[in-house]
N, C-alpha and C positions, 0 to 999 in steps of 0.2 A: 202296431208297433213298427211296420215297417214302413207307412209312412210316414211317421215321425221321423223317424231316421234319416230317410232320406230327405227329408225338408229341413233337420239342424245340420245333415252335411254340406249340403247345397248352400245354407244361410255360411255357415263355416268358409265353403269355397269360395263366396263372394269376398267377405273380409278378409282374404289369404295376402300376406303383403312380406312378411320376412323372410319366409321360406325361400319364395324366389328368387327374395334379391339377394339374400345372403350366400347362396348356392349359385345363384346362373345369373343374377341380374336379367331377368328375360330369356335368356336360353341362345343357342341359336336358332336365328331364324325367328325370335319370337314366340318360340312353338311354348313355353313355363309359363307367361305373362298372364297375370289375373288381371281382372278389371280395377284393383287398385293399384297394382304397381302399372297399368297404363293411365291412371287418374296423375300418377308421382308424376311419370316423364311426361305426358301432356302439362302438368304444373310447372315442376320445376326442370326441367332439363330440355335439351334441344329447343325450341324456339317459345317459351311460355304461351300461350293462350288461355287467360285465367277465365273467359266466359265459357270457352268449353268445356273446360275442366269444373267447373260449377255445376253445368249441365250433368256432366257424366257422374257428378256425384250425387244429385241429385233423382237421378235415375237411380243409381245404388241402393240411393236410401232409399227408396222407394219400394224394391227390390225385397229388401231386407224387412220392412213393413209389413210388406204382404206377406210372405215366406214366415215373420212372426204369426202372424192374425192366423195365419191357417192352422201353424202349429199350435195355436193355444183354445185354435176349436177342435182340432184333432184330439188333443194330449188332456183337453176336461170333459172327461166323461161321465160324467155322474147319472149314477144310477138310482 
């Protein structure tokens, strides 16, 4: 149970994107920034770079893939 937990929190943390921006836009310094609200401003703000930004989401998803797969051999146990 408590790996589980902790791999839908983690999966959770990844996808985090309002939170941030809506409270700190980033924070200072940076220090709030999830890996999707630096997918946004690598996108859309300060100087676009849209193949990096592909990258880094494709990374994400990737991420989020694995972090599923585990969960769903973790969470089916049948006996």
């Amino acid at each position: 149970m408590i790996v589980l937990t902790a791999i839908m929190s983690t999966n959770g943390t990844l996808q985090l994107f309002d939170e941030s921006w809506a409270l700190t836009q980033g924070g200072p310094a940076y220090h709030t920034m999830s890996m999707s609200h630096y997918l946004y401003e690598i996108s859309f703000q300060k100087n676009p770079n849209f193949g990096y930004a592909s990258a880094i989401s494709y990374v994400i998803l990737i991420l989020v893939a694995v972090l599923a797969l585990i969960q769903m051999k973790v969470g089916d146990k049948r006996d």
